[in-house]
N, C-alpha and C positions, 0 to 999 in steps of 0.2 A: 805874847805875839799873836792875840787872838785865834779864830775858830774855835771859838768855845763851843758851838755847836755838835764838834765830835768830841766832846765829853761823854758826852751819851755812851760812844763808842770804843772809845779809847780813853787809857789813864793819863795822867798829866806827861807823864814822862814819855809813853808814846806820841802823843798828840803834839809835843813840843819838839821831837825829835824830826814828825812828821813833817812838820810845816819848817823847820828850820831845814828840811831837806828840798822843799818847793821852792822854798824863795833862792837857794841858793842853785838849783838846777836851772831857774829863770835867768839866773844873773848870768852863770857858763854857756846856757844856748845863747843868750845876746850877744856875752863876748865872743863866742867863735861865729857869730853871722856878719857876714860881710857887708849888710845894710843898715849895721850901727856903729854908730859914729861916738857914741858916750851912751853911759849909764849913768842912770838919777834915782837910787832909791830914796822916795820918804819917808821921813819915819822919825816917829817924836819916841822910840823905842829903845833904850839903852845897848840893851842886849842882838839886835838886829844890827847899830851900829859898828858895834865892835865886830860881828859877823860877818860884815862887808869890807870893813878894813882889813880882816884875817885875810879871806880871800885873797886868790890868785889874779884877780879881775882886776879892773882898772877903773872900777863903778867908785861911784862917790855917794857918801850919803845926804843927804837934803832934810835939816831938819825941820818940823811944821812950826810954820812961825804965826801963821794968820787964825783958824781958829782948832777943834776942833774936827770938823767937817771933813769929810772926806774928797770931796770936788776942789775946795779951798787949798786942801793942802796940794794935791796934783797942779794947782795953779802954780804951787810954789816950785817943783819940778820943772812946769814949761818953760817959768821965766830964766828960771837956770839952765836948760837947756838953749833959750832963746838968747843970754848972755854968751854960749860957747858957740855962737852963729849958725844953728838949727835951722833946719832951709823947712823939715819935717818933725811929726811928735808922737810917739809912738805911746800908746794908755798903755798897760799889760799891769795886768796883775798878777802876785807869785802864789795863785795856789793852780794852778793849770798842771797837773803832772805828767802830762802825757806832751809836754813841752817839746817842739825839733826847730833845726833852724831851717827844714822841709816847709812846716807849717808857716812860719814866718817869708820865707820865699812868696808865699801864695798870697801876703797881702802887698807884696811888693808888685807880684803879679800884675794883682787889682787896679795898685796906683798908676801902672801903668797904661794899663784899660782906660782909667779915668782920665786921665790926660789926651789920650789920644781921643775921645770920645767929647771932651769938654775943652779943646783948643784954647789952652790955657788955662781954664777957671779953677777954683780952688778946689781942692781933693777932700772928701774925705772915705773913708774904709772901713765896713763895721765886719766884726768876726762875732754874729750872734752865740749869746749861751744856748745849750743846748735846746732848751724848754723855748727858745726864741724872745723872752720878755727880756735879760740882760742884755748885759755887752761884755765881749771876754777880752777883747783888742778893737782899739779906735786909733788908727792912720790920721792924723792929720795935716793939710799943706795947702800953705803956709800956717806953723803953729798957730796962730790967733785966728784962725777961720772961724770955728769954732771953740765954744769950753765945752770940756769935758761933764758929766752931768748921772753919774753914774750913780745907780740905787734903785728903786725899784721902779719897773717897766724902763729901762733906761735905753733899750733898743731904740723904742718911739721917742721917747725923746730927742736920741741924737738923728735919728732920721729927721724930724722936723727941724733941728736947729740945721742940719743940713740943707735943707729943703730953704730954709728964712734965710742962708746966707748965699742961695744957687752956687751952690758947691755941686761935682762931680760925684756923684756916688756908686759906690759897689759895696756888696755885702759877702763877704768869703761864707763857707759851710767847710769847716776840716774839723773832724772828728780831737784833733788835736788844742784847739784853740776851743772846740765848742763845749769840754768838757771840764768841769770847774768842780772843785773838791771844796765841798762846804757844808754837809750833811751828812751824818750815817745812811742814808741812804746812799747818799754818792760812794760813801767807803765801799757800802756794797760791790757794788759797780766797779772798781778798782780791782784789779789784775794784784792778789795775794803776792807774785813775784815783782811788781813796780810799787808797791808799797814798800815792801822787804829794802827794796833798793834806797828808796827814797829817803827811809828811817836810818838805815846805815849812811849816808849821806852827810844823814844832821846830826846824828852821834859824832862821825869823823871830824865835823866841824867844832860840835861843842867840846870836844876832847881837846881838841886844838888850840882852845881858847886857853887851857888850863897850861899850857906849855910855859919855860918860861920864858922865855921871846916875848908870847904873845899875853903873858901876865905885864912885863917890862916896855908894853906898846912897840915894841920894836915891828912886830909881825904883820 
């Protein structure tokens, strides 16, 4: 399930507990905010699969069909979001731990700034990574305004495909959205008591899997 980077720092077992605890805190803030309309996880990943279907959410998974690529396969998410008549498209990635649907409000904020500011024109909303060269959450409206384009320096990036398509822009700054779990260092930085949570999280869930419900795919 990747972050092999905090090997460094953690052993397989924590590290998988960890991230199985992210993606599935990402999915429950979505479902409890009331500015989403469906969930799309991608994911060419067996064990993520079945971890979204366990779940209590209503999220679907999106398998990667085109390559690869990590931009390519978020294409494959839009269109299925743009299939369930998607007006907006929200990027977010599940390692963000300090997830609320507080922080998600404030890009709602934004879009709404943008519109009122841009009479009309297409939106888009960046919630810079901390260090400012990423992107942690990219707002877009109408989905095709923009593609998505994320990897390195992808801030600038989406700023300029923003900019070539005169889209509406706002940039959020929340401590919540700007902080992204991808390095022993970041573990540093991580609150010893929101780790703790996070790991028990992904334990409850992988324990869950072994049930037999969710051995017999009923779950």
């Amino acid at each position: 399930m990747g972050k092999s980077r905090l090997g460094e720092a953690l052993d397989a077992e924590e590290r998988l507990t960890l991230v199985v605890g992210m993606l599935l805190n990402t999915i429950d803030v979505l479902a409890a905010w009331a500015g989403c309309s469906g969930i799309h996880v991608v994911t060419a990943d067996p064990l993520t699969r079945r971890l979204v279907r366990n779940s209590s959410s209503a999220a679907a998974t999106v398998p990667e069909t085109r390559t690869a690529d990590l931009n390519q396969a978020l294409l494959d998410g839009r269109d299925r979001a743009i299939r369930a008549k998607a007006s907006a498209v929200l990027y977010l990635p599940a390692d963000l731990p300090h997830l609320a649907t507080e922080a998600l409000d404030r890009l709602l904020e934004a879009a709404d700034a943008c519109l009122a500011a841009g009479s009309g024109s297409p939106l888009v909303v960046i919630a810079p990574a901390d260090a400012r060269v990423g992107t942690n959450a990219l707002l877009v409206a109408p989905p095709l305004t923009i593609e998505p384009q994320f990897g390195e320096a992808s801030l600038e990036a989406h700023l300029r495909a923003a900019a070539a398509a005169e889209a509406s822009l706002q940039l959020v700054d929340d401590p919540a959205l700007g902080f992204d779990l991808d390095t022993p260092d970041d573990l540093e930085r991580l609150e010893v008591q929101r780790q703790v949570e996070l790991q028990a999280l992904g334990q409850r869930a992988l324990d869950a899997l072994e049930s037999p419900l969710a051995r017999a795919g009923v779950a």
